[in-house]
C-alpha positions in Angstrom: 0.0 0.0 0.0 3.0 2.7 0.7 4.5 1.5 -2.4 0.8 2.9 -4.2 0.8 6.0 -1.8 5.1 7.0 -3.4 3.7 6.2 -7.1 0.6 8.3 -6.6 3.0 11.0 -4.9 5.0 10.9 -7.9 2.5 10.9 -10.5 1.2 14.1 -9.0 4.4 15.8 -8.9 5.4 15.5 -12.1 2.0 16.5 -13.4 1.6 19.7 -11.0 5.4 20.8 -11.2 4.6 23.2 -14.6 2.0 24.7 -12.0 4.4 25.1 -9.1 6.7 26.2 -11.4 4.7 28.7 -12.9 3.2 29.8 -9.2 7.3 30.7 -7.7 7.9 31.9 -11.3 5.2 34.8 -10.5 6.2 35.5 -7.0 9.7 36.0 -8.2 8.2 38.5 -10.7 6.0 40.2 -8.6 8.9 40.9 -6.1 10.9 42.0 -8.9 8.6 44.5 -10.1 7.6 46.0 -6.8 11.3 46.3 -5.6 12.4 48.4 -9.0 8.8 50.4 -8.3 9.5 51.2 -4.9 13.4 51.8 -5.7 12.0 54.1 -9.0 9.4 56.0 -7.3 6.7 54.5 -9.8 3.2 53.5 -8.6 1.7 49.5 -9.0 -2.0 49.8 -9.3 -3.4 46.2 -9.5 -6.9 45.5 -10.7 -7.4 42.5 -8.7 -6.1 41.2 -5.1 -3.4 38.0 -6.2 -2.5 40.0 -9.2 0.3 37.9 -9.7 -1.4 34.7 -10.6 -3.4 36.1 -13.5 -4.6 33.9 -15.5 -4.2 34.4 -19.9 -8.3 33.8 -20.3 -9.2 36.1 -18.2 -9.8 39.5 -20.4 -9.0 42.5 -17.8 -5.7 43.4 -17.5 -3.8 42.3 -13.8 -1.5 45.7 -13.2 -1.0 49.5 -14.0 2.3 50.9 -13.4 2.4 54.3 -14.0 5.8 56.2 -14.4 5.8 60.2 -14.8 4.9 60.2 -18.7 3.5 56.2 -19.2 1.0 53.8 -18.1 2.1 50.1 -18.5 -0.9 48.3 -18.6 -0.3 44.5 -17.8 -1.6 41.4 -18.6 0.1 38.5 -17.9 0.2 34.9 -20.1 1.3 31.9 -18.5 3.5 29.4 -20.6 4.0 27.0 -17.6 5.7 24.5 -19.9 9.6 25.9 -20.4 10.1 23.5 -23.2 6.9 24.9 -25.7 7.0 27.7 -28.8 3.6 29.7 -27.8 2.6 30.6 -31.5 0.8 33.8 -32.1 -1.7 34.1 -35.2 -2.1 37.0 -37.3 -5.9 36.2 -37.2 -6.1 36.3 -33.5 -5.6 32.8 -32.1 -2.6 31.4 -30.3 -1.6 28.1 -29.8 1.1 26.0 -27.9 3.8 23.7 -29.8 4.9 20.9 -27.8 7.7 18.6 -28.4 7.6 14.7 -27.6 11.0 13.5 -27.4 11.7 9.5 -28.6 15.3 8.3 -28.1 16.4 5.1 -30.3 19.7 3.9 -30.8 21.4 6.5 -28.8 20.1 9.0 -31.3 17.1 11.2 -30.7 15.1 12.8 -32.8 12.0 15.8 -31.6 8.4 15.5 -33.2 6.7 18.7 -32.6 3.0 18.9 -31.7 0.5 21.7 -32.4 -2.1 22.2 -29.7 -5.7 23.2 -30.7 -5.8 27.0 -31.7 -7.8 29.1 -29.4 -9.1 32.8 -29.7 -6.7 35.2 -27.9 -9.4 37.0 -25.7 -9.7 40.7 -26.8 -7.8 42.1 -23.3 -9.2 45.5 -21.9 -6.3 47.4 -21.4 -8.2 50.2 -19.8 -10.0 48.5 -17.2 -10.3 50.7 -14.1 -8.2 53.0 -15.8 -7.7 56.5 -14.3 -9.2 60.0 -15.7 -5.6 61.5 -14.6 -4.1 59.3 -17.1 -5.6 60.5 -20.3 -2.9 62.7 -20.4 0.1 59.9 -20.6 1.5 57.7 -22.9 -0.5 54.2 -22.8 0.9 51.0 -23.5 -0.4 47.8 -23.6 2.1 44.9 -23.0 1.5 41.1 -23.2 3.8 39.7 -20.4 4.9 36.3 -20.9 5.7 34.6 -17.3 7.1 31.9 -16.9 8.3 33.0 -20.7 8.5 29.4 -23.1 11.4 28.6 -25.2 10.1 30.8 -28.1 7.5 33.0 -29.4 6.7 32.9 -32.5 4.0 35.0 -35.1 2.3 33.4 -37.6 1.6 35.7 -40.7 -1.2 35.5 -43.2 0.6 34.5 -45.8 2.0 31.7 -44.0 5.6 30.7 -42.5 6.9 31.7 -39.0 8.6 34.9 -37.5 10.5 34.8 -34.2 9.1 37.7 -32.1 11.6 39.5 -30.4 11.0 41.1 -26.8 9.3 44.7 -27.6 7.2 43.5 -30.7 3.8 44.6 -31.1 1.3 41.5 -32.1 -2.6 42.2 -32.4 -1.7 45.6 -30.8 0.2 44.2 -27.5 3.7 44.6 -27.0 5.2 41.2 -26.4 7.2 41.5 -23.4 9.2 39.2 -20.8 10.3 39.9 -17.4 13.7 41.2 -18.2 12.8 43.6 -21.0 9.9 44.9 -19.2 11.7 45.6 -16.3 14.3 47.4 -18.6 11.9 49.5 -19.9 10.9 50.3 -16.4 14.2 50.9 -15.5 14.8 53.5 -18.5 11.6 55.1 -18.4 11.4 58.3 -17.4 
């Protein structure tokens, strides 16, 4: 019966750790962002309490941070598997590549899975958005935490582009932790 109790155990790590992963992955961020805030002089305005663990369907956005002439408004996607391409469509849909590994003869050899394409929700950017910041510069950024090993854009007329940190797709600017907290760091 203990023998049952370990495999059950271990099942359910290996099946929760992209979670866990994705939970201290946040937390990390969150302290990151708060510590440059605080060290900047900028001001976090979060539109709901765990701000941190927002979730990619939900359709507000998780965090204003508003410098002296910008509003960084903050949603935050979730790629909780490291080793997945998160594929952006020109059409509005995403979906997640996968990779299942098979070894054979001491070779080994990657056979990449497309997930089903779902509907990027339309975000609102300006949810609980301030009067007082009319007068700023508003941007929207997509920030991917825990990041994958790639983004990628699909195009209309087919093919893929790597998207670089700071590219705008379906009018967000794709962002990760270290190049938002760059432009943080640089913006006046």
């Amino acid at each position: 019966m203990e023998f049952w109790y370990a495999l059950i155990g271990i099942i359910a790590f290996i099946v929760l750790f992209p979670y866990i992963r994705c939970f201290f992955s946040r937390l990390k961020c969150a302290g990151k962002i708060s510590k440059l805030c605080r060290r900047k002089g900028y001001k976090i305005y979060p539109t709901h309490l765990f701000w941190f663990l927002g979730n990619k369907r939900a359709k507000r956005c998780d965090l204003y941070i508003e410098t002296a002439n910008e509003v960084f408004s903050i949603k935050l996607f979730g790629m909780p598997r490291r080793l997945s391409i998160l594929i952006l469509k020109e059409n509005g849909e995403y979906f997640i590549r996968s990779y299942i590994a098979l070894i054979s003869y001491g070779a080994g050899i990657r056979f990449p899975i497309n997930g089903k394409p779902k509907p990027m929700p339309l975000y609102d950017f300006r949810y609980r958005y301030k009067d007082e910041w009319e007068i700023k510069t508003p941007r929207h950024i997509l920030l991917v935490n825990p990041v994958s090993m790639e983004t990628k854009r699909q195009p209309y007329h087919g093919g893929e582009v790597t998207v670089g940190a700071g590219d705008i797709v379906n009018g967000m600017e794709i962002d990760s932790l270290p190049r938002l907290l760059g432009d943080l760091e640089s913006a006046l």
